[in-house]
Every structure is written in structure tokens, then in C-alpha cells.
BAPA-86789 format. One record per residue (C-alpha): x, y, z. Coordinates in pm, whole numbers, padded with zeros to 5 digits, always signed. Layout:
N
XYZ/...
//
This chain:
87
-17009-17020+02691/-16968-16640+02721/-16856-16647+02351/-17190-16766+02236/-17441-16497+02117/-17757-16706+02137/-17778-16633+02517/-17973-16322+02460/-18200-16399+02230/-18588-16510+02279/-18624-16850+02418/-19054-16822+02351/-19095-16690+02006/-19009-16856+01638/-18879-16497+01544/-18532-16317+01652/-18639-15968+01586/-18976-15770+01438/-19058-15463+01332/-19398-15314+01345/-19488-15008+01149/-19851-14847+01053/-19864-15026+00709/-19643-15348+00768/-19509-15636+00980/-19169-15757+00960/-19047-16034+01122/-18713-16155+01105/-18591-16525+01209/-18246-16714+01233/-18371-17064+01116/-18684-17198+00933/-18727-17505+01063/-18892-17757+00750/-19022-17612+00455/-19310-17416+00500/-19332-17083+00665/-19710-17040+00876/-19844-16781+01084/-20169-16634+01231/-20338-16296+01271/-20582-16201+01481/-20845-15953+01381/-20903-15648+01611/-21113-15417+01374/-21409-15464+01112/-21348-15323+00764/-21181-15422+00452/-20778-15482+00425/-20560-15483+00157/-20290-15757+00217/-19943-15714+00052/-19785-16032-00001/-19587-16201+00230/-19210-16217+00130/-18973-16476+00300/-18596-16446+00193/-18218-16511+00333/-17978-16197+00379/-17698-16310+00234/-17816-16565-00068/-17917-16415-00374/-18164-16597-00613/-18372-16736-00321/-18696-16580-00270/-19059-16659-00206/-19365-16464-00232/-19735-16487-00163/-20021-16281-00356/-20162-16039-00213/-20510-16034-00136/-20840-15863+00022/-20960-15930+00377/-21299-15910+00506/-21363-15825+00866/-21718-15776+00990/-22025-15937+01081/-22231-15860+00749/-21909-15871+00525/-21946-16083+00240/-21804-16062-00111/-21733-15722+00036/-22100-15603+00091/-22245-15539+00353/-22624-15550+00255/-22614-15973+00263/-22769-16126+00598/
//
């Protein structure tokens, strides 16, 4: 149908549309299929991050929001408990 707009939109990813800055990630998607939201990082650097918290809501309905907390991630061979004097 040449009046549908789905035809140009990714047929391999979850997400319609991202955003990558240097201090956040935003993904944006059309449909949330059950009710829970998952996704994956992979780490390409050692050190220790300071995650904001992920924050899922729609556009257009107000009073519906969901937020994680945020929290500290550890990267590194000798990392623990953020020291890096443990074996």
C-alpha cells in the first residue's frame, strides 16, 4: 500500500529510531510488545560508570512513566566493590 508508512522503517531491530550522544542512549520504539522492556550492553572499556536510570514513556499519554535507579558499573579485571587492590 503506498499509503502505509511502515515500509521504511527497520525490519531487524526492536527500535524505530536512536540517538547516540557522548553521555546518553536514546532509543525510541513504536510498540512494546508484553510488559517488560530488556536490553543488553556490551562493555568496550575498563573503568567505573555512572548509570542514569533508564526511563521508558509514551509521547502522547501523560501519567505513564517508568523508571529504573541508577547505579555504578564496574568494568575491569581486578574491579571489585570498586577497588582494584582485590585478586
Amino acid at each position: 500500500n503506498k499509503f502505509s508508512y511502515s515500509w521504511y522503517f527497520s525490519w531487524d531491530a526492536w527500535y524505530s529510531g536512536r540517538e547516540i550522544r557522548t553521555d546518553r542512549v536514546a532509543l525510541f520504539a513504536r510498540y512494546l510488545y508484553g510488559d517488560s522492556f530488556d536490553y543488553v550492553w556490551r562493555a568496550t572499556a575498563e573503568g567505573v560508570f555512572h548509570l542514569l536510570p533508564a526511563r521508558v514513556y509514551p509521547m502522547y499519554s501523560r501519567g505513564l512513566y517508568a523508571h529504573t535507579d541508577p547505579d555504578v558499573l564496574f568494568i575491569g579485571t581486578n574491579l571489585v566493590d570498586g577497588r582494584d587492590d582485590q585478586p
